[in-house]
C-alpha positions in Angstrom: -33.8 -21.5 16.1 -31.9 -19.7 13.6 -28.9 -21.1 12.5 -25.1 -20.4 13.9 -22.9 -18.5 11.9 -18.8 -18.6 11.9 -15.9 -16.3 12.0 -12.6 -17.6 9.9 -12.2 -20.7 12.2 -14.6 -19.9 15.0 -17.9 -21.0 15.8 -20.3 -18.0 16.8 -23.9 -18.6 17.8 -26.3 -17.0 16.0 -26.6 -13.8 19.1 -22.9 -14.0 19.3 -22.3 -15.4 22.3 -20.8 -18.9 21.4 -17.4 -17.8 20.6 -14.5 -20.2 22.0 -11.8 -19.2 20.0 -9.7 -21.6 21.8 -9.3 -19.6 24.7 -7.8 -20.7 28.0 -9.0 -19.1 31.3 -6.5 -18.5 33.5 -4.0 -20.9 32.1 -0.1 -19.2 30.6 1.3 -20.4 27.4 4.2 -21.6 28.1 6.6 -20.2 31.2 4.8 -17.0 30.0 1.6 -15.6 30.7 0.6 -13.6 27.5 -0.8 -10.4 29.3 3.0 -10.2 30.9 5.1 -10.5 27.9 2.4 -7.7 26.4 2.4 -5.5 28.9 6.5 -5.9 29.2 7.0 -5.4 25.0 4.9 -2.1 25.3 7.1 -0.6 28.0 10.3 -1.8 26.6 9.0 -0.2 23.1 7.4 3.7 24.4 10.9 3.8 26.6 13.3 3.3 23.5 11.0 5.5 21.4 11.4 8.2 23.9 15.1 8.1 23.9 15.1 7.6 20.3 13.1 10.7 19.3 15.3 12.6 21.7 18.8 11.9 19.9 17.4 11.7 16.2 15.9 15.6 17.0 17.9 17.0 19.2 20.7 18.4 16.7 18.0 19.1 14.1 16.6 21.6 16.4 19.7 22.4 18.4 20.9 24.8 15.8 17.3 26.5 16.8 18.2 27.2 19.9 16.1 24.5 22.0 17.3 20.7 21.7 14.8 19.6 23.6 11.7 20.7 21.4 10.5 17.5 20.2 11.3 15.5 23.6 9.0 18.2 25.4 6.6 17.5 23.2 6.4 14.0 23.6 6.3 14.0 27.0 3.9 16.3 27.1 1.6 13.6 25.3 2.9 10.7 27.2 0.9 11.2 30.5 -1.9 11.9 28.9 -0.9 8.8 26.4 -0.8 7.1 30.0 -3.8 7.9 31.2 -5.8 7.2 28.4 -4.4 3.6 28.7 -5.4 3.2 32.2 -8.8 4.5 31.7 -9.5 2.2 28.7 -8.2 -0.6 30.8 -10.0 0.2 33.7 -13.3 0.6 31.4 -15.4 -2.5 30.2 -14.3 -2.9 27.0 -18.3 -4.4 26.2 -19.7 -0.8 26.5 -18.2 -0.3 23.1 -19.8 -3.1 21.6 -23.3 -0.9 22.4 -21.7 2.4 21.6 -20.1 1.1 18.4 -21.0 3.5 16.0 -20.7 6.6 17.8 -16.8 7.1 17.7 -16.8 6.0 13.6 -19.1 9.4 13.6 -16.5 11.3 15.8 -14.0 10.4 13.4 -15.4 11.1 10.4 -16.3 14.8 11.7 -12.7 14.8 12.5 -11.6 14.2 9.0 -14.0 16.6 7.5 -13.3 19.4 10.0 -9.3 19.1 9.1 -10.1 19.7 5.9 -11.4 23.3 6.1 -8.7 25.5 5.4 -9.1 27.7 8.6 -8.7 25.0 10.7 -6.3 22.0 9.7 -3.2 23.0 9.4 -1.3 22.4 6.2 1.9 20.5 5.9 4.2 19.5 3.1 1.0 19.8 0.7 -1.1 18.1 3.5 -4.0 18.6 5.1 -3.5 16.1 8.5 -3.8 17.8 11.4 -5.8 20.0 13.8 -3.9 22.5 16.2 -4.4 22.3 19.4 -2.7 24.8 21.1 0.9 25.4 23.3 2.6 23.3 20.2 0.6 20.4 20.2 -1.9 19.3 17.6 -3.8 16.1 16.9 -4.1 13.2 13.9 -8.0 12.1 13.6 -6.6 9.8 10.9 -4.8 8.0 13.9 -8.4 7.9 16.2 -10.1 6.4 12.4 -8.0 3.5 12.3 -9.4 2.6 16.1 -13.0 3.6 15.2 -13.1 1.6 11.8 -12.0 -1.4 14.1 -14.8 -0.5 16.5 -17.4 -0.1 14.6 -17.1 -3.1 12.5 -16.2 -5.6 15.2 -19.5 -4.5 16.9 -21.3 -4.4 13.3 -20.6 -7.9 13.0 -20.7 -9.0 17.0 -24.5 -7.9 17.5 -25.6 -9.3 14.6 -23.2 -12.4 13.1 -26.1 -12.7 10.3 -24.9 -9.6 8.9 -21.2 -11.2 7.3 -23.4 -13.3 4.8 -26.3 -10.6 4.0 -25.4 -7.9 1.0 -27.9 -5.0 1.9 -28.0 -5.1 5.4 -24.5 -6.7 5.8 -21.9 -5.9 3.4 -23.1 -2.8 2.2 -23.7 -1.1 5.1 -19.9 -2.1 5.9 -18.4 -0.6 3.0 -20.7 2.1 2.5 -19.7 3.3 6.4 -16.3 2.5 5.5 -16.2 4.5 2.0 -16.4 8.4 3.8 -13.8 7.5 5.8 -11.0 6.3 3.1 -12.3 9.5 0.9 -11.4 11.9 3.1 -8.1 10.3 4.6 -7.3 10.3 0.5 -8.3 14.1 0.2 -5.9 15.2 3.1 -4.2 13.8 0.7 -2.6 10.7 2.6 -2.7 7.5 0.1 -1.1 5.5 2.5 -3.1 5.4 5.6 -6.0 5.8 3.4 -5.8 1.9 2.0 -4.0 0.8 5.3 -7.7 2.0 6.5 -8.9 -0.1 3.7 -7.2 -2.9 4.0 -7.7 -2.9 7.8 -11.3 -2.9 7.2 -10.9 -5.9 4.9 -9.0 -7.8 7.4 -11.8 -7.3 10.3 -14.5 -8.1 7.9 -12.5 -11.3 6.6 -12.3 -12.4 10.0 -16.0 -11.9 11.1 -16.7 -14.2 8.2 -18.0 -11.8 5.6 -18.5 -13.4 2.3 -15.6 -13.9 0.0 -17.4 -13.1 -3.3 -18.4 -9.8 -1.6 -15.0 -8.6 -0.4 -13.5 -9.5 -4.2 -16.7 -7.2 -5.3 -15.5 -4.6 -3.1 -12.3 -4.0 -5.7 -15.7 -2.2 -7.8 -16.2 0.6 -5.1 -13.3 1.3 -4.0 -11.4 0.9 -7.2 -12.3 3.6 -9.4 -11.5 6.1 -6.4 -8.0 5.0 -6.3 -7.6 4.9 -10.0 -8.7 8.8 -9.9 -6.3 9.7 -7.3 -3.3 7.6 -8.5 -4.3 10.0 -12.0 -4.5 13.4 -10.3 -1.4 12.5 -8.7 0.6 10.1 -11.1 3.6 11.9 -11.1 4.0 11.9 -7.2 3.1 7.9 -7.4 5.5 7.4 -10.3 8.5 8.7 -8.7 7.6 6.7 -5.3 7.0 3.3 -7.7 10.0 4.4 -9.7 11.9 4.8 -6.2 11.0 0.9 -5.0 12.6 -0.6 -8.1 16.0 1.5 -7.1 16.0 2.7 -3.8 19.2 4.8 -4.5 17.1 7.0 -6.6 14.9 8.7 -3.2 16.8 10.3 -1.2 14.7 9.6 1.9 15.4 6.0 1.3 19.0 6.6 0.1 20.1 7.9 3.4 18.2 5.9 5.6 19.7 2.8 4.1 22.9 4.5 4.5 21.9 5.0 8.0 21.4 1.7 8.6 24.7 0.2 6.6 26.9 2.4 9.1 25.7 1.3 12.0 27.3 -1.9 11.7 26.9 -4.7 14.6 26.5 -2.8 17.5 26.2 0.6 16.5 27.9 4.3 16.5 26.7 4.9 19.8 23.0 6.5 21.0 23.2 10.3 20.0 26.3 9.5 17.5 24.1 9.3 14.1 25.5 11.2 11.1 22.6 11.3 8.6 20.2 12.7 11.7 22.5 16.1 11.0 20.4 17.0 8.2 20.9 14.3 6.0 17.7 11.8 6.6 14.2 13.7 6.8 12.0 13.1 9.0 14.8 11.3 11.4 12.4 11.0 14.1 9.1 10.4 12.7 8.7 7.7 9.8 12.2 7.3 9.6 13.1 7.1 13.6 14.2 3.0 13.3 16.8 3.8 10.5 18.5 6.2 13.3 18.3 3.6 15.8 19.8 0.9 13.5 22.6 3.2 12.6 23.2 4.7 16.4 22.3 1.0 18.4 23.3 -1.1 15.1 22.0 -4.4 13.7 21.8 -5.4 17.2 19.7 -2.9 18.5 17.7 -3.1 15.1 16.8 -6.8 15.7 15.9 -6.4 19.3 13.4 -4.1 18.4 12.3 -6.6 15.6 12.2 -9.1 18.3 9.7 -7.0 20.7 7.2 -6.3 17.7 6.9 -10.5 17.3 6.8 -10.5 20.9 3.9 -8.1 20.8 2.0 -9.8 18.0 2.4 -13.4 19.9 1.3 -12.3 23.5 -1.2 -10.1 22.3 -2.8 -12.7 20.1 -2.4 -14.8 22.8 -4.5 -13.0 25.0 -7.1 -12.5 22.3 -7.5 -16.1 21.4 -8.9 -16.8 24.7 -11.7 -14.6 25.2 -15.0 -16.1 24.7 -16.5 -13.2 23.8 -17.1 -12.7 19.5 -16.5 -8.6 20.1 -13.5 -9.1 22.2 -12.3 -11.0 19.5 -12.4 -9.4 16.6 -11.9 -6.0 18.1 -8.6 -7.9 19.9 -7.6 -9.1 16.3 -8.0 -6.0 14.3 -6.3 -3.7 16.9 -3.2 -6.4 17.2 -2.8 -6.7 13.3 -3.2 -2.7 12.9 -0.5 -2.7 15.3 1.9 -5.3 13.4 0.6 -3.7 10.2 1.7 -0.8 10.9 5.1 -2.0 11.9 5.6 -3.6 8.9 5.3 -1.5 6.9 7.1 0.9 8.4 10.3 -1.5 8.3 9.5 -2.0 4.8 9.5 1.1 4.2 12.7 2.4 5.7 14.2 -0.6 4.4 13.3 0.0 0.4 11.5 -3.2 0.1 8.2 -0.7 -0.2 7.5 2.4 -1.8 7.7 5.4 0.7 4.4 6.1 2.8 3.5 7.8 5.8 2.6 5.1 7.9 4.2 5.6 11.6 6.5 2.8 13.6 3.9 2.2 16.5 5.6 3.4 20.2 8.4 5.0 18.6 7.7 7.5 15.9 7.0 11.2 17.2 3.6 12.1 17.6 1.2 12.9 20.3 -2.2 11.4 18.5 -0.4 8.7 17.4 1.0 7.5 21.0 -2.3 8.5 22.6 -4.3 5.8 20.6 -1.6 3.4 20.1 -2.0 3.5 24.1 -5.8 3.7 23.9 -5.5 0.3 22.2 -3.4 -1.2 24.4 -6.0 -0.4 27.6 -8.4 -2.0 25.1 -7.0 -5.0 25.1 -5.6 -5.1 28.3 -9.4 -4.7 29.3 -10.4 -7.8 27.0 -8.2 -9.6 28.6 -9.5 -8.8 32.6 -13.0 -9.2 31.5 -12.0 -12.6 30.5 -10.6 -13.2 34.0 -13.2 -11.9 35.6 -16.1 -13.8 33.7 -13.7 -16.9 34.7 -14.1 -18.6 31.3 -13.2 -22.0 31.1 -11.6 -23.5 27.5 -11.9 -26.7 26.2 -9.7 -29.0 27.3 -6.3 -29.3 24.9 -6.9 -25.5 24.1 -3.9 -23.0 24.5 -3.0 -19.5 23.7 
């Protein structure tokens, strides 16, 4: 019999079908069961991001003669956002462990597609986003991020071998994973394009591919980023130049501003000053420094507070499947998630140079909220297929 192989800390047998994380049946952590407190942080967060990207548009586009453009078109998504979350809840999560591959290729079409000219539609120099019609368009750099996580928790799940082979392993990993960064960097979008990277890294890392072949990676992916940060050096410069004195972007300028005058408890929801023109993108990137200044340090934490929550419970529930794909696909979805988030607060905060990465549940965007929700059914689905199988954990295990 061959021998087992391991994920960071868990034993897999050599098929896969080994894993015990450390997970615990039916049993709560705590007063809490895990899939509660989840399920509770996601409505808490989509409910405050709706209000939020009401007051921090609705001047903005008041003077246009509809303030309620941006809500409408949230809640135009947010059904469908809905739905999506029940199907993939309601779906056995295990079917994507066979069909692994096939939304990577989706994606990847996607990114080409929004390239063309005639197609994507062009934004602030950008290339992100295909129209879809009445308003609406859609992100396929939001569906990568889920397929990269996909595809490489089931490249690793069917085969654990894989993690300490180069050829049929590693290279097939970063080789699948190297189209996808390219043409997130073409759009051009430098941020999500390493957050891709580096989410990559992190599912890899976990399924226990060799360290000596994730430090060779830096060889690939390297000399792409060196030509882009060249092509674009002057953009990068200011943005690096911007981290070391925050004052000096004026994105960052007024949203710290934004968040200095809210005080304790806040100017009061819809009272924001630097959402009157003053703070770009007030209800996209920037959406959390309206909230600190209109809900105030108070509000601010409390949202702080739900994202932990989040990142607890839903590891929680993710520790105690048995199952190797429901693991790592559990993992990489909750750390894209908390990621995401922090970076974001980072972000809006100064303590990173400015990027277009999205505050999960609260910034504006249909194709964002869609597979943020898509990944909550996910997991949701790990979770009731842990249930149902009835798995039993060692004794002295806990989520």
């Amino acid at each position: 019999m061959a021998p087992a192989v391991s994920l960071r800390g868990v034993h897999l047998g050599v098929k896969g079908e080994q894993l015990l994380p450390g997970g615990n049946g039916r049993a709560r952590s705590g007063w809490f069961d895990p899939r509660d407190v989840f399920i509770t942080c996601v409505f808490l967060l989509v409910a405050v991001g709706t209000i939020m990207v009401f007051s921090a548009s609705a001047f903005h586009w008041s003077v246009e003669g509809d303030v309620f453009f941006f809500l409408r078109r949230q809640l135009a998504w947010l059904p469908i956002a809905v739905l999506g979350c029940v199907f993939f809840r309601e779906l056995d999560y295990r079917l994507l462990r066979r069909y692994y591959w096939q939304p990577l290729v989706v994606a990847v079409m996607l990114l080409g597609v929004v390239l063309v000219p005639s197609i994507g539609r062009d934004v602030n120099a950008s290339r992100r986003w295909l129209p879809l019609g009445e308003g609406l368009q859609f992100q396929p750099s939001e569906l990568a991020k889920l397929a990269v996580i996909i595809f490489l928790a089931g490249f690793l799940a069917n085969d654990p071998s894989r993690c300490r082979k180069f050829w049929k392993g590693f290279a097939v990993a970063s080789g699948t994973l190297l189209p996808v960064f390219a043409l997130i960097l073409i759009e051009p979008d430098f941020g999500t394009a390493l957050f891709v990277l580096g989410l990559g890294s992190f599912v890899l890392f976990l399924g226990g591919m060799r360290l000596i072949y994730l430090a060779g990676s830096a060889f690939v992916f390297a000399p792409i980023i060196a030509v882009f940060a060249y092509l674009r050096w002057e953009t990068i410069k200011v943005r690096l130049l911007g981290f070391t004195d925050p004052e000096s972007i004026y994105q960052v300028k007024h949203s710290l501003t934004a968040l200095g005058s809210g005080g304790l408890f806040g100017l009061g929801l819809g009272a924001s000053g630097q959402k009157l023109k003053f703070l770009p993108e007030s209800h996209t990137d920037f959406i959390l420094s309206i909230l600190g200044e209109e809900l105030g340090l108070a509000g601010t934490i409390a949202i702080l507070l739900l994202f932990v929550a989040l990142l607890w419970s839903g590891m929680g529930m993710v520790w105690r499947t048995r199952d190797p794909f429901g693991f790592l696909l559990g993992a990489g979805i909750i750390m894209s998630l908390s990621f995401q988030a922090a970076l974001n607060i980072a972000v809006v905060t100064g303590s990173a140079p400015t990027k277009g990465i999205p505050l999960p549940f609260l910034t504006f965007g249909g194709s964002g909220l869609c597979v943020t929700l898509a990944q909550v059914g996910i997991l949701l689905s790990i979770d009731r297929a842990r249930e149902a199988d009835g798995a039993e954990a060692p004794e002295g295990s806990g989520a």
